[in-house]
N, C-alpha and C positions, 0 to 999 in steps of 0.2 A: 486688172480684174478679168479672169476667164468668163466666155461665155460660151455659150453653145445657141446657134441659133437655127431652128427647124421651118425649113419652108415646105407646105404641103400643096400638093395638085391637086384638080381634083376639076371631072368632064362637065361642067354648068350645064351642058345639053343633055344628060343622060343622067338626072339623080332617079332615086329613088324615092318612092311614093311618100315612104315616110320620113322623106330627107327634112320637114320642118322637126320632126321630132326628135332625129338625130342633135342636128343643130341646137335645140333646145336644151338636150342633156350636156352636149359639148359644151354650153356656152355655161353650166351649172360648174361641169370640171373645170373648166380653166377658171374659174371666178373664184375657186377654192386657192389653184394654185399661186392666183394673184395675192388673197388675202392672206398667205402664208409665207409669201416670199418669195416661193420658187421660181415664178414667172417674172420677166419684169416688162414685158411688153408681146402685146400682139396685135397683128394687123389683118386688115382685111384686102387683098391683093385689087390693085387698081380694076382690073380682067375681069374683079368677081367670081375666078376661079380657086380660090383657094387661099391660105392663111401663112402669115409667117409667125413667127414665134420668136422672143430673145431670151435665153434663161440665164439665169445670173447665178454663179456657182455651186451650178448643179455639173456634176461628171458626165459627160457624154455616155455612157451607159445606162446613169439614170434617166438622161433626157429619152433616149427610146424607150424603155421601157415605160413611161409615163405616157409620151405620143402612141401608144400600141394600145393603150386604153379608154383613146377618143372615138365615139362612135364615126365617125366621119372618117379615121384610120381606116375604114374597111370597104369607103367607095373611092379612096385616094387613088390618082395617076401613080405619082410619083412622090417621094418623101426624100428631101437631101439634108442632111445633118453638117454642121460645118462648126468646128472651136474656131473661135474666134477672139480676138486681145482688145480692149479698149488702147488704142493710142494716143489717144488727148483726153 
């Protein structure tokens, strides 16, 4: 089974003001994506800086194009994208 899995950055020292309100709509989008399928996991980074993601075959084009539409996409460090194979 392909996967594409999204790990995002993101400065815990420097959000923005209305960084609960971002979070709150993010967490609205990704609960969609849960409920539909497309996501099949996400985490909340040990750091507290940021989140990963597992998507379960979705094509890597579509997986950014969907990360591009998180509010929180927009105070991100860093965003790395990676396919990935289930081996066991």
């Amino acid at each position: 089974m392909e996967r594409t899995l999204v790990n995002i950055t993101i400065d815990p020292e420097n959000l923005p003001a209305d960084f609960p309100e971002m979070a709150k709509q993010d967490k609205e989008i990704v609960g969609k994506w849960k409920e539909d399928g497309t996501l099949q996991h996400v985490f909340l980074k040990e750091a507290q800086n940021g989140v990963v993601f597992i998507f379960s075959d979705v094509d890597k084009e579509k997986v950014e194009i969907l990360i591009k539409t998180l509010p929180i996409y927009k105070i991100q460090k860093s965003v790395e994208y990676l396919s990935v194979k289930e081996l066991f």
